[in-house]
N, C-alpha and C positions, 0 to 999 in steps of 0.2 A: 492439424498439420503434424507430423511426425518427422522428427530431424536429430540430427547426431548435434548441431545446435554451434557450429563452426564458423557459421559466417553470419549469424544472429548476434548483429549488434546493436545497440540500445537504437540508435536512428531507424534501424531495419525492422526494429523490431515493432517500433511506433508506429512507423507506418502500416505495419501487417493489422497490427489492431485497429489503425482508423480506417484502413479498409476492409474490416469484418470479422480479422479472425476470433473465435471464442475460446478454442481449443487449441492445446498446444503438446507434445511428447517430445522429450528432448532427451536422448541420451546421452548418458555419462559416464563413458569408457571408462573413468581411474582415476585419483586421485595425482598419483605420479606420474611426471614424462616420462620419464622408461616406459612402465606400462602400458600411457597409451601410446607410446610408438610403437613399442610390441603386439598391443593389440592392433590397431589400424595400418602398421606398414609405414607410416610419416617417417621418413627417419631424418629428415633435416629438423634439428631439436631445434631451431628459430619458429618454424611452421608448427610444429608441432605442439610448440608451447602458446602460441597465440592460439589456435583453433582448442586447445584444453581451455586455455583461460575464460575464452568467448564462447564456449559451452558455457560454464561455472556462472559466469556473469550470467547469461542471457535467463538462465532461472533467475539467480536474484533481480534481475531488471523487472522481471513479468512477476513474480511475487510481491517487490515492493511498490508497484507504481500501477498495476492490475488485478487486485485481489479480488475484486466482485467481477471482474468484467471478465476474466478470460481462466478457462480452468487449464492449470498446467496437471502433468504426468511427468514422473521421474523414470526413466528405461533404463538398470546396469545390466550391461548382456554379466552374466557371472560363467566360472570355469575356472578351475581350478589349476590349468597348465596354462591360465592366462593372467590372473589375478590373486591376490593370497586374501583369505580370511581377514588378515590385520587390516589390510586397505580396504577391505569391503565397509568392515565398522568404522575406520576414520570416515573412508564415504556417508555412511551415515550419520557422526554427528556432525560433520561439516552440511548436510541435507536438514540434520534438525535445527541446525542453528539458526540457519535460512528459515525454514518453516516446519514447524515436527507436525501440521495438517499434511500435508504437500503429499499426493499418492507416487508411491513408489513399488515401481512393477521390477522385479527380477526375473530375467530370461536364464533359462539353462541351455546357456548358449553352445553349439557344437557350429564351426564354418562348416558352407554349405563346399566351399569351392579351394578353397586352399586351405592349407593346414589339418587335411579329410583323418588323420591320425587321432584327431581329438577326439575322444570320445563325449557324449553327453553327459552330465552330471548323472549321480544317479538324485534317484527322490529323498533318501536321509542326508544327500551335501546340500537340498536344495532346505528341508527342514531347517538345518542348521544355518544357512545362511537365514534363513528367516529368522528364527533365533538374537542372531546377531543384530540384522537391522533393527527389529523390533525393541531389543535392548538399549537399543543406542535412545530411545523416547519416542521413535517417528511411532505416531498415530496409526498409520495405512500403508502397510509392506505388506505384497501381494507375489509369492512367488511364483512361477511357472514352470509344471514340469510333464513330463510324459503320464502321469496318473490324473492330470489335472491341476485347477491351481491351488496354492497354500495362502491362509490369508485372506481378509486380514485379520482374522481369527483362526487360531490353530487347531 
């Protein structure tokens, strides 16, 4: 299953495992509500802050209570006209503190449909982000870029 991870709550989530799921990718926009209303368009910061929060949990829920039984994935779309470097690494050690096993995929994220002005990372921002998560202690940061991916060895 692959989900932005917003309406994945501890109950929802138990049920998905008792009926079957193994696998799970859940990404996680930002660390801050600005950014993720910036990134996603939420701009009621009530809505905005529950579907952040219930991201954050629903990794820690599936980490702490499904460790053999369901393999999670960490997704940060990254962009630099969308998120700063400093958030990236707080995102990381807030992901190592949870689990510094825990795979984490970075996309070099460009919208496909709005905001078409972004350009793509190039492959030394996506380096550097790797860099950074990697620094932060996670084990498994995998980046994604138009060369192919970085990681989890450089």
């Amino acid at each position: 299953m692959d989900t932005n991870g917003s309406i994945l709550t501890p109950d929802y989530l138990d049920e998905l495992v008792e009926a079957g799921m193994t696998d799970i990718g859940i990404d996680l926009k930002s660390l801050e509500l600005n950014t993720f209303s910036h990134i996603t368009g939420v701009n009621n910061r009530e809505i905005a802050r529950k579907y952040l929060e219930t991201a954050w949990n629903a990794v820690k829920h599936i980490v702490d209570h499904y460790p053999e039984k369901v393999f999670i994935g960490i997704g940060i779309p990254y962009n630099k006209d969308l998120i700063s470097l400093e958030e990236i690494q707080k995102m990381g050690e807030k992901i190592r503190k949870i689990d510094e096993n825990v795979q984490v995929c970075v996309l070099d994220y460009r919208p496909a449909f709005r905001r078409p002005y972004i350009q793509r990372p190039e492959y030394e921002e996506m380096v550097n982000v790797w860099r950074i998560l990697s620094g932060t202690g996670l084990k498994t940061v995998i980046c994604q870029t138009v060369k192919g991916h970085i990681g989890p060895e450089l």
